[in-house]
Structures are given as structure tokens and as C-alpha cells.
PDB file of N, CA, C and O in Angstrom, chain B, residues numbered from 101:
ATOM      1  N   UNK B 101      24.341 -11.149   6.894  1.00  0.00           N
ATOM      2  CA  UNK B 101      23.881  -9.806   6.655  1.00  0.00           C
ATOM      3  C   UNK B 101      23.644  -9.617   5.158  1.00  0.00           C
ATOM      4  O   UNK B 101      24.629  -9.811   4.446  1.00  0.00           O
ATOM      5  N   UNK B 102      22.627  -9.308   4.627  1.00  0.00           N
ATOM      6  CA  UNK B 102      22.315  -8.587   3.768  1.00  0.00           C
ATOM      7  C   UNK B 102      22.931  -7.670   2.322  1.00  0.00           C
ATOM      8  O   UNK B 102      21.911  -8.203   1.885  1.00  0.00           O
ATOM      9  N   UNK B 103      23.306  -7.181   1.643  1.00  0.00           N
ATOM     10  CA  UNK B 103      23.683  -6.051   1.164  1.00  0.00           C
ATOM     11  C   UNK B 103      22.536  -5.574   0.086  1.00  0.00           C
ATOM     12  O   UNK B 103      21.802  -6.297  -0.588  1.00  0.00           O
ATOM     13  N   UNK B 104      22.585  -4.539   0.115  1.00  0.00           N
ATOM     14  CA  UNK B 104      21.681  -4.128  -0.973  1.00  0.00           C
ATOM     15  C   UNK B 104      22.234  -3.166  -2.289  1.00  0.00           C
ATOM     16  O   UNK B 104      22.837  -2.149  -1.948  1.00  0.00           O
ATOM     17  N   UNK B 105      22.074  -3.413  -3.801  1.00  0.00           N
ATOM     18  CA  UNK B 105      22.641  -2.342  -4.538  1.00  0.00           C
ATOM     19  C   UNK B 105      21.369  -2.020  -4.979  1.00  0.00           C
ATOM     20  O   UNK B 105      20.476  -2.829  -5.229  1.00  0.00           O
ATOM     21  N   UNK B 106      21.295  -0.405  -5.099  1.00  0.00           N
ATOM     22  CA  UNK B 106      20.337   0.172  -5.836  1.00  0.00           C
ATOM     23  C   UNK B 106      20.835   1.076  -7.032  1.00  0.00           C
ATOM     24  O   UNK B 106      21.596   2.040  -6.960  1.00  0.00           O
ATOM     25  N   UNK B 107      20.289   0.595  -8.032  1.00  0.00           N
ATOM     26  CA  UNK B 107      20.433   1.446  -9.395  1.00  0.00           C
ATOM     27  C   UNK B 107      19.257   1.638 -10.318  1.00  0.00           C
ATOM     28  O   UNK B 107      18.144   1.156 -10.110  1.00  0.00           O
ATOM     29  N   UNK B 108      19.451   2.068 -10.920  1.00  0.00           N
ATOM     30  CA  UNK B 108      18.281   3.096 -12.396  1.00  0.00           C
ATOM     31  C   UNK B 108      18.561   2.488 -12.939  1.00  0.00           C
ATOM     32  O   UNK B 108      19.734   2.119 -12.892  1.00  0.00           O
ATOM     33  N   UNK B 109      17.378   1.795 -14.119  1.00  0.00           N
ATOM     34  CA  UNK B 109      17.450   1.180 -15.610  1.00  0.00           C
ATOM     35  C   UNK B 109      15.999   1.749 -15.876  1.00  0.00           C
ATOM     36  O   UNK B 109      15.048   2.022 -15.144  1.00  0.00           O
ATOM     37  N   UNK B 110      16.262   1.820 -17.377  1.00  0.00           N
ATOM     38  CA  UNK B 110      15.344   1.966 -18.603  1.00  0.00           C
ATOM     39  C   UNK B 110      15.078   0.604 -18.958  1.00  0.00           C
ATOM     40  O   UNK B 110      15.972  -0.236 -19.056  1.00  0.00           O
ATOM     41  N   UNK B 111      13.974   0.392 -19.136  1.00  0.00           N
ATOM     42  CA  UNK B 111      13.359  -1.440 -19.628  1.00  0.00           C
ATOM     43  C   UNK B 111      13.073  -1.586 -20.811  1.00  0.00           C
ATOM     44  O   UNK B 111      12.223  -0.895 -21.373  1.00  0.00           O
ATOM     45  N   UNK B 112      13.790  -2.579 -21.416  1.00  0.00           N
ATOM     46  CA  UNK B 112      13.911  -2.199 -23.360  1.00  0.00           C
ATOM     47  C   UNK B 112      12.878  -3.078 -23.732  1.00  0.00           C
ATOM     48  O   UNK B 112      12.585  -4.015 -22.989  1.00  0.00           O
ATOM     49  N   UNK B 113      12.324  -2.896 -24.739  1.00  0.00           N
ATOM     50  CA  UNK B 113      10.691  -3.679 -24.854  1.00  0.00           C
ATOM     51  C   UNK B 113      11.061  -5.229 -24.727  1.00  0.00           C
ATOM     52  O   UNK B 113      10.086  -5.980 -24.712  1.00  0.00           O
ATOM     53  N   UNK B 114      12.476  -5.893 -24.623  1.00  0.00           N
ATOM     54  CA  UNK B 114      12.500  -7.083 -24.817  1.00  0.00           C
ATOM     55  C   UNK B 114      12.768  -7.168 -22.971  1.00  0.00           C
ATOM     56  O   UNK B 114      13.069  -8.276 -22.527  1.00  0.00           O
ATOM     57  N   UNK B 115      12.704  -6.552 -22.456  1.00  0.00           N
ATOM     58  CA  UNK B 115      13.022  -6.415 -20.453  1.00  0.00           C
ATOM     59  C   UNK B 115      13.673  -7.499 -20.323  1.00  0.00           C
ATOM     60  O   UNK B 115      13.454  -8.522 -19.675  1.00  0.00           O
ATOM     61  N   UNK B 116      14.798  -7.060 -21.251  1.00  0.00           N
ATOM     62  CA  UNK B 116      16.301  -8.202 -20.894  1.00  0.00           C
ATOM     63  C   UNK B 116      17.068  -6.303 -20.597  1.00  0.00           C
ATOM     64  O   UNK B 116      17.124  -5.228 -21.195  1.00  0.00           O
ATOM     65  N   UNK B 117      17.718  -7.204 -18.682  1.00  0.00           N
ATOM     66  CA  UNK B 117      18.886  -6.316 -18.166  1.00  0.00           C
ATOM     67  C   UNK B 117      19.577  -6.594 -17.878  1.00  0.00           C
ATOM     68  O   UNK B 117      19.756  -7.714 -17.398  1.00  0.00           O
ATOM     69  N   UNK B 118      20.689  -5.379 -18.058  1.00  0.00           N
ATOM     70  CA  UNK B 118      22.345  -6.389 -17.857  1.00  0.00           C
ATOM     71  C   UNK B 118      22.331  -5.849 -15.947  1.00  0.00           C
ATOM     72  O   UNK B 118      21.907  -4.882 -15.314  1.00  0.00           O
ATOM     73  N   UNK B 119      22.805  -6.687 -15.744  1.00  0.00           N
ATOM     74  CA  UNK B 119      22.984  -5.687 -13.953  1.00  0.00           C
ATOM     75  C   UNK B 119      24.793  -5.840 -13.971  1.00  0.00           C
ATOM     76  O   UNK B 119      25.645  -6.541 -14.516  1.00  0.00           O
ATOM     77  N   UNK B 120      24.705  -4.612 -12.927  1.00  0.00           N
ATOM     78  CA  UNK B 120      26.468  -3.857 -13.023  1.00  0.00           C
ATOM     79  C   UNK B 120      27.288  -5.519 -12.728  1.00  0.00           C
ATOM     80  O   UNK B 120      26.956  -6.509 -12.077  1.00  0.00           O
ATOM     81  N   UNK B 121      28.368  -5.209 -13.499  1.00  0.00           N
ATOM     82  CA  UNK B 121      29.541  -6.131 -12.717  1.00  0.00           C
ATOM     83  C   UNK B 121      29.645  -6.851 -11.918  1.00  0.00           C
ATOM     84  O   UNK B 121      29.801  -8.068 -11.825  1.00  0.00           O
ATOM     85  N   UNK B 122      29.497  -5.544 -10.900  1.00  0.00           N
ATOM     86  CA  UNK B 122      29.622  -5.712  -9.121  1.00  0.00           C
ATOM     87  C   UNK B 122      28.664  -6.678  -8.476  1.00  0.00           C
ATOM     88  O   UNK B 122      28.835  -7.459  -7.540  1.00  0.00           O
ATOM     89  N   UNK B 123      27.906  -6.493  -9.015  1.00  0.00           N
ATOM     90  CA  UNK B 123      26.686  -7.573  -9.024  1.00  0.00           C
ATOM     91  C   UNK B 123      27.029  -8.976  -8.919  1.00  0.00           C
ATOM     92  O   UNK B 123      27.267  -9.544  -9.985  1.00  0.00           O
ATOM     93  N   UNK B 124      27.116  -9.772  -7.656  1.00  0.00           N
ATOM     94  CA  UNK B 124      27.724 -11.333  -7.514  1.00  0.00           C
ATOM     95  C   UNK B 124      26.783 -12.326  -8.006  1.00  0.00           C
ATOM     96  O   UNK B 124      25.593 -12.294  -7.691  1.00  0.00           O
ATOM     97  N   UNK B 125      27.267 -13.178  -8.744  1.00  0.00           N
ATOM     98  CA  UNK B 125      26.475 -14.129  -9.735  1.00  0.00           C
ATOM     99  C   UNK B 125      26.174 -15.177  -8.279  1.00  0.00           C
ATOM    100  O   UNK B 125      26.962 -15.665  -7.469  1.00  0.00           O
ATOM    101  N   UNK B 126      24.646 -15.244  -8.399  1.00  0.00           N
ATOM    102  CA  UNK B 126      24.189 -15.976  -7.246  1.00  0.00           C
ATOM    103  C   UNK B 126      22.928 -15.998  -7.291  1.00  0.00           C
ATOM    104  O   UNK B 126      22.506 -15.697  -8.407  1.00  0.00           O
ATOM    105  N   UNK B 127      21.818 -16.329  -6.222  1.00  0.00           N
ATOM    106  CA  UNK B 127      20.689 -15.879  -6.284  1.00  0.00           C
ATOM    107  C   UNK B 127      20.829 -14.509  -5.680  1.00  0.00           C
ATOM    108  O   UNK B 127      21.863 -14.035  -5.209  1.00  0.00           O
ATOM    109  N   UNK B 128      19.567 -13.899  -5.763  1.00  0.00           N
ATOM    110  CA  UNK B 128      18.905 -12.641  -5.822  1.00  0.00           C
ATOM    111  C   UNK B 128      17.250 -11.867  -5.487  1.00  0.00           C
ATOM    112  O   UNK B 128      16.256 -12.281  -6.083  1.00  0.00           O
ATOM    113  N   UNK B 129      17.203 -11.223  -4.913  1.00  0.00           N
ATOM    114  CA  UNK B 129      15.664 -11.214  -4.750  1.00  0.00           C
ATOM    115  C   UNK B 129      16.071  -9.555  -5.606  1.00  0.00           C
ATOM    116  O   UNK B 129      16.997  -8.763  -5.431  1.00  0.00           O
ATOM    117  N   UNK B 130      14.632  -9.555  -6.753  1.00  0.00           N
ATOM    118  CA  UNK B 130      14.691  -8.209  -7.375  1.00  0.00           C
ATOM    119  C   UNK B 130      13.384  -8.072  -7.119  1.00  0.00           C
ATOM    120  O   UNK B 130      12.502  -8.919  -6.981  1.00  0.00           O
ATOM    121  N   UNK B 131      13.360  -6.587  -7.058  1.00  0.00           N
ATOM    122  CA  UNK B 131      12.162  -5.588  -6.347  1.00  0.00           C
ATOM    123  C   UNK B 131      12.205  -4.947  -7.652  1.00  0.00           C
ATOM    124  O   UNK B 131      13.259  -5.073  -8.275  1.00  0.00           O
ATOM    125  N   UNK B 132      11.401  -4.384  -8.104  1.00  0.00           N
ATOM    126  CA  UNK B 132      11.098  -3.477  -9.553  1.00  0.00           C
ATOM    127  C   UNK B 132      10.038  -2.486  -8.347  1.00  0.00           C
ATOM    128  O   UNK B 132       9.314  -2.759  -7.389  1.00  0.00           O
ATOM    129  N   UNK B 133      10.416  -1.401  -8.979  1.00  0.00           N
ATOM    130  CA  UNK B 133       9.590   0.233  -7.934  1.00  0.00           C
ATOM    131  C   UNK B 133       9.103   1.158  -9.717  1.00  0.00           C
ATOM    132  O   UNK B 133       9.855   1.789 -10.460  1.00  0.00           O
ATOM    133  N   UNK B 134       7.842   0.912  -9.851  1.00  0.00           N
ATOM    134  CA  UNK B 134       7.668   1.670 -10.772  1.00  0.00           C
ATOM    135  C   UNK B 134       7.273   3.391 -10.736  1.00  0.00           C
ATOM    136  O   UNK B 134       6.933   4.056  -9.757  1.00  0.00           O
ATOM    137  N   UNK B 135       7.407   3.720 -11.806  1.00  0.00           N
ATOM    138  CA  UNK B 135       6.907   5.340 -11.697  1.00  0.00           C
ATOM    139  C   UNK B 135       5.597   5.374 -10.978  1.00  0.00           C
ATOM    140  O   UNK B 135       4.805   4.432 -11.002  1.00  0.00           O
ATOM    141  N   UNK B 136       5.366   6.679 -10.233  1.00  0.00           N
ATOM    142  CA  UNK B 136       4.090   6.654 -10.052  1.00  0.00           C
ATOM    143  C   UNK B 136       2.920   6.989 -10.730  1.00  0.00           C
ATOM    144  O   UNK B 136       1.734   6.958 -10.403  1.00  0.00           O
ATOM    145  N   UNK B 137       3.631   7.385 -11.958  1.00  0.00           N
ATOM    146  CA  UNK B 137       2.725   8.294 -12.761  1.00  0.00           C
ATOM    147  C   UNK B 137       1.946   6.878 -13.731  1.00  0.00           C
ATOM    148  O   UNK B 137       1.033   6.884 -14.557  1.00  0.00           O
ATOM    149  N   UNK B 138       2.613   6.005 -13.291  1.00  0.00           N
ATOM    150  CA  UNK B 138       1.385   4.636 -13.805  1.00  0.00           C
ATOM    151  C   UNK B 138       0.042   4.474 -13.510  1.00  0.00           C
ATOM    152  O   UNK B 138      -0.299   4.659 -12.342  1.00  0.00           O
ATOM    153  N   UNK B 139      -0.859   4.138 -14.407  1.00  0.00           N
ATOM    154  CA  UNK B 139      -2.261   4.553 -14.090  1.00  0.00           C
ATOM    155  C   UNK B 139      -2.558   2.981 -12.698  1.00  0.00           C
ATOM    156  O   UNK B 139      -2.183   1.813 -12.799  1.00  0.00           O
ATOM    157  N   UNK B 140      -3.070   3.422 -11.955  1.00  0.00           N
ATOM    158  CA  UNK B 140      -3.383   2.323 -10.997  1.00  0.00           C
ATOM    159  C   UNK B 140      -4.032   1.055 -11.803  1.00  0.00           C
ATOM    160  O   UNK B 140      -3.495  -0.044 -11.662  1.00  0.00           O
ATOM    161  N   UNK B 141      -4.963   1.165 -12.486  1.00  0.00           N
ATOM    162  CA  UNK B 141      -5.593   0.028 -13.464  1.00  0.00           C
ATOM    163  C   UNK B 141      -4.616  -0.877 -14.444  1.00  0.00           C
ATOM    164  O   UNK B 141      -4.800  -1.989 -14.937  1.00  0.00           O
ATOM    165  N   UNK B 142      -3.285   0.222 -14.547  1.00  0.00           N
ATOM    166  CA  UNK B 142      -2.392  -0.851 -15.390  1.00  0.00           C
ATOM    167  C   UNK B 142      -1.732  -1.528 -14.049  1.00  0.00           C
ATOM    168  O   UNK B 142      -0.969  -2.469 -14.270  1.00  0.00           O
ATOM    169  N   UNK B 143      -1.962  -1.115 -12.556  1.00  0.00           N
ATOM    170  CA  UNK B 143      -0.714  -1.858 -11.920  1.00  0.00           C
ATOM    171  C   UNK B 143      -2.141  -3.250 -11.376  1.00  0.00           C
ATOM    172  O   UNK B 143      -1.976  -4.367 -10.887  1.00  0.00           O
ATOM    173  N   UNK B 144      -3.071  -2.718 -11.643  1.00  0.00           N
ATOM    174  CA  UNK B 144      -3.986  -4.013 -10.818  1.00  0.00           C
ATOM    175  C   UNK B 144      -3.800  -5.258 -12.257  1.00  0.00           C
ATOM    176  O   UNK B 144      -3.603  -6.472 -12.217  1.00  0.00           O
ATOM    177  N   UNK B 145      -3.976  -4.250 -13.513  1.00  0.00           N
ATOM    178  CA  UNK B 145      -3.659  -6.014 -14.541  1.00  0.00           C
ATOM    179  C   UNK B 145      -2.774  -6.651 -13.927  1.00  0.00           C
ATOM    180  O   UNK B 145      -2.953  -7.659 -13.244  1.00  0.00           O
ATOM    181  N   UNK B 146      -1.382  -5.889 -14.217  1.00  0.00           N
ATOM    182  CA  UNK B 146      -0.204  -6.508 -14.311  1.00  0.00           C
ATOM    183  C   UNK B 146      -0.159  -7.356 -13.167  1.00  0.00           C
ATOM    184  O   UNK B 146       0.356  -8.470 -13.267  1.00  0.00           O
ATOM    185  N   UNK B 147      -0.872  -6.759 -11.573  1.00  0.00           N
ATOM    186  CA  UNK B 147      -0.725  -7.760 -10.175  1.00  0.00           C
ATOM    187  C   UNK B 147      -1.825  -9.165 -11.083  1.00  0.00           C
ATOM    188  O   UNK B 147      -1.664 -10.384 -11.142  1.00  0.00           O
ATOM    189  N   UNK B 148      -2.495  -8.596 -11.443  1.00  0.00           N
ATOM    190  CA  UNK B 148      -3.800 -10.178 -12.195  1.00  0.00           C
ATOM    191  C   UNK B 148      -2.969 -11.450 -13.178  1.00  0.00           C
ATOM    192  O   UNK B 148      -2.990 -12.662 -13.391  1.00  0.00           O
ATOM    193  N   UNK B 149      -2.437 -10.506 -13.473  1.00  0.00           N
ATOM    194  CA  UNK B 149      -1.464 -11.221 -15.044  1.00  0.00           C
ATOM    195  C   UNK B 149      -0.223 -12.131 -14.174  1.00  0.00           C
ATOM    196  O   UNK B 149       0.015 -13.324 -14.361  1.00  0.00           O
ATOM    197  N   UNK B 150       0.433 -11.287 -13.256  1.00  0.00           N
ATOM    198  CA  UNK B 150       1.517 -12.094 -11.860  1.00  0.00           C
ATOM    199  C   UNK B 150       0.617 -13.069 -11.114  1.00  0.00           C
ATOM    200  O   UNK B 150       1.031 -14.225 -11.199  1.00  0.00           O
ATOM    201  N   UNK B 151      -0.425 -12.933 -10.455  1.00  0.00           N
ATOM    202  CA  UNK B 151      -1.118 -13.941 -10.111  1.00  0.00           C
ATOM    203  C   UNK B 151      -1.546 -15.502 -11.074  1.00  0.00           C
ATOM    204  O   UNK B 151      -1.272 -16.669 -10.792  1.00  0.00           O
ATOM    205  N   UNK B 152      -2.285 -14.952 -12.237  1.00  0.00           N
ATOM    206  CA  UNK B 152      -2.546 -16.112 -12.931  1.00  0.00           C
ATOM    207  C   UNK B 152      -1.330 -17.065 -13.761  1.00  0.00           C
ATOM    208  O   UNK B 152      -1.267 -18.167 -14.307  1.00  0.00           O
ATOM    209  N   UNK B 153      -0.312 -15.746 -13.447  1.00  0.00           N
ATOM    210  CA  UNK B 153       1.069 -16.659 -14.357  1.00  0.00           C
ATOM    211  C   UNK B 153       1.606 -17.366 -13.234  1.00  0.00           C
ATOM    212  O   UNK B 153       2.461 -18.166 -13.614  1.00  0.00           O
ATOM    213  N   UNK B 154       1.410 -17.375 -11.858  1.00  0.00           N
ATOM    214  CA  UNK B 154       2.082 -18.101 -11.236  1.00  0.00           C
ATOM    215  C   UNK B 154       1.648 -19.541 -10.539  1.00  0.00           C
ATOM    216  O   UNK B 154       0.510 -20.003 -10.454  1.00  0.00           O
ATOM    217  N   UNK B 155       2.803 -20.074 -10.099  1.00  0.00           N
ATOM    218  CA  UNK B 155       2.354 -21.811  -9.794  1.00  0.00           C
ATOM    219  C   UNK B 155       1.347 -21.418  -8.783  1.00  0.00           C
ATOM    220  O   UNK B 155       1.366 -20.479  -7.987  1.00  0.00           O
ATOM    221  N   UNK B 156       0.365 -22.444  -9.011  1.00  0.00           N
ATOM    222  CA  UNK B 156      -0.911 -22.586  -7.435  1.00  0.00           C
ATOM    223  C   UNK B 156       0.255 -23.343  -6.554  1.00  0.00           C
ATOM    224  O   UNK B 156       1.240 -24.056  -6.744  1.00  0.00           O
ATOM    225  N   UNK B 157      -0.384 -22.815  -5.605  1.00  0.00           N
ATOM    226  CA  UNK B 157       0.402 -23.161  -3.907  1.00  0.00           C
ATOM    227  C   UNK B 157       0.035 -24.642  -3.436  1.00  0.00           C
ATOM    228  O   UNK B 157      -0.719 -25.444  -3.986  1.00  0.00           O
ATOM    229  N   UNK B 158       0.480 -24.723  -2.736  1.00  0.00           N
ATOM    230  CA  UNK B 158       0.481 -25.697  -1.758  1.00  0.00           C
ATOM    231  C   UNK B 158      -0.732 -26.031  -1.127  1.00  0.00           C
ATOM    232  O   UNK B 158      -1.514 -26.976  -1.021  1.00  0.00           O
ATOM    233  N   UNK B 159      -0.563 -24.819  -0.736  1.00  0.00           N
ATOM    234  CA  UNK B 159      -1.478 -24.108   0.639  1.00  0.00           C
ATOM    235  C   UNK B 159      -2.351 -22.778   0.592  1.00  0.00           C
ATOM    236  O   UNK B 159      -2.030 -21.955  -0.266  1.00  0.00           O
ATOM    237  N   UNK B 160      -3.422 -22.486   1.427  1.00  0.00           N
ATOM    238  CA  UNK B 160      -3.305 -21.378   1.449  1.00  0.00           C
ATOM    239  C   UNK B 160      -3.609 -20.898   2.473  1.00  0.00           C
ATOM    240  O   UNK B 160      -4.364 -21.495   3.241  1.00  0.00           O
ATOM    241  N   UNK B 161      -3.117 -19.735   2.743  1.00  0.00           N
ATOM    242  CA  UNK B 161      -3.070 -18.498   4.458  1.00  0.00           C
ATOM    243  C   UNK B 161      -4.132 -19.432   5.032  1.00  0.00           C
ATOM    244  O   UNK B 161      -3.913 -20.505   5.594  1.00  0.00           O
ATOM    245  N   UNK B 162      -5.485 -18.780   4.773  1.00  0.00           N
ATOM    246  CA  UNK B 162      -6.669 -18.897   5.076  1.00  0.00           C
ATOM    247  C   UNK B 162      -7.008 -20.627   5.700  1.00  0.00           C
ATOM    248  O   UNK B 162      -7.619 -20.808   6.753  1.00  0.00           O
ATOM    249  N   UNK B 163      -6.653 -21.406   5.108  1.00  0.00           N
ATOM    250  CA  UNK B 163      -6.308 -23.007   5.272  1.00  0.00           C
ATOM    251  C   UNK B 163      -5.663 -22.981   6.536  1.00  0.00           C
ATOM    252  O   UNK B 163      -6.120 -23.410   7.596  1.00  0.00           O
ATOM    253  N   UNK B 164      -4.197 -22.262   6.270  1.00  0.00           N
ATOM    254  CA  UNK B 164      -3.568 -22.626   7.631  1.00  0.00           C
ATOM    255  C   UNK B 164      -4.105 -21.873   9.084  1.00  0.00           C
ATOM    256  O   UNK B 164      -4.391 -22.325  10.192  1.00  0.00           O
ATOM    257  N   UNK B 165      -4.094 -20.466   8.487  1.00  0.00           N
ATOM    258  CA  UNK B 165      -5.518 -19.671  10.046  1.00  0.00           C
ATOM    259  C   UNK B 165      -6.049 -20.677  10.573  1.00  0.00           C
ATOM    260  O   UNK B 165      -5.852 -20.922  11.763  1.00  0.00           O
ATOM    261  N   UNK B 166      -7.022 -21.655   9.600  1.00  0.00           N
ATOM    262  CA  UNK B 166      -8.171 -22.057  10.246  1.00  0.00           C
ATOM    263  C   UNK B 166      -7.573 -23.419  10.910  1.00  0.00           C
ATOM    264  O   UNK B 166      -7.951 -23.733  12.039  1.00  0.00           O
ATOM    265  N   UNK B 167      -6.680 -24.190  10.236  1.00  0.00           N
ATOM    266  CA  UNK B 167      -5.755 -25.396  11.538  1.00  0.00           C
ATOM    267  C   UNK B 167      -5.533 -24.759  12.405  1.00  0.00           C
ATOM    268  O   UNK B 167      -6.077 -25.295  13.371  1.00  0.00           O
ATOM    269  N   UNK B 168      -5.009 -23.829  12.720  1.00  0.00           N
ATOM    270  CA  UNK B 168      -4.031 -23.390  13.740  1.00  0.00           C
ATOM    271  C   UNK B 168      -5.015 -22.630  14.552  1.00  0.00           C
ATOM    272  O   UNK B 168      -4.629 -21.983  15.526  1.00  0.00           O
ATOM    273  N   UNK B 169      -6.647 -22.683  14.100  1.00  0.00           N
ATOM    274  CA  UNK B 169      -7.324 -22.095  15.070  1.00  0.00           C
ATOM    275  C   UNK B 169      -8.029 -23.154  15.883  1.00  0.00           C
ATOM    276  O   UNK B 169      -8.640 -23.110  16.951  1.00  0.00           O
ATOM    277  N   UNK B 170      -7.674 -24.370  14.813  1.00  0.00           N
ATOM    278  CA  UNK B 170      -9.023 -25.984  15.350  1.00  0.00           C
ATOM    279  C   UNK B 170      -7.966 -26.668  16.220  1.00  0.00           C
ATOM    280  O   UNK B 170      -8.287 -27.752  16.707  1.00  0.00           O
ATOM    281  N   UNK B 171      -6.441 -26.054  16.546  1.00  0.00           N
ATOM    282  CA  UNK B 171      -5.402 -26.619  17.364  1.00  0.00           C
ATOM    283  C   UNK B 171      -5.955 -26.114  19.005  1.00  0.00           C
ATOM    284  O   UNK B 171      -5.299 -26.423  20.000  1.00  0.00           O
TER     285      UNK B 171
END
């Protein structure tokens, strides 16, 4: 099962955060939920800027659709 902690932080221009205590040293999946009052054009860079910073795949969706349609 799961647990989830949710808390509030302010992101200091260097977006180094301490997380609470309670917090078990382990892996982690972190979700960031920004304001909404962000202009949509800064959230499509930032998705562009996450895309191009990340490793190319393996695979992709579209690749596997089309095996699993020639099966």
C-alpha cells in the first residue's frame, strides 16, 4: 500500500528542498502541482525543456500499437 504526504514549499531559485523528517529515505515519486496563475506558454516550454532533457526511449507507444496490431 501506498502512503502519500502532502505539503507546501516555496522553491528557492537554487530548487534545492529539504522534505520533512518524516519523510523515509528511499525512493520516491514527486509530483510538483503548480499555481494556476502560470501563463500556459511557460508550462508548454518547461513540458519542451522536460522532453528534450530527457533520455530517448527504447521504444515508442506508437511502435508497440503497431506490433501488437501485425500480431
Amino acid at each position: 500500500m501506498q502512503r502519500a504526504i502532502k505539503f507546501e514549499v516555496d522553491v528557492p531559485s537554487d530548487h534545492v528542498i529539504k522534505l520533512p523528517s518524516d519523510v523515509p529515505v528511499g525512493r520516491a515519486e514527486i509530483i510538483v502541482l503548480l499555481n494556476h496563475s502560470q501563463a500556459p506558454t511557460d508550462r508548454m516550454a518547461r513540458a519542451r525543456q522536460l522532453v528534450e532533457s530527457s533520455p530517448s526511449q527504447s521504444s515508442d507507444s506508437a511502435d508497440l500499437v503497431a506490433q501488437d496490431r501485425q500480431r
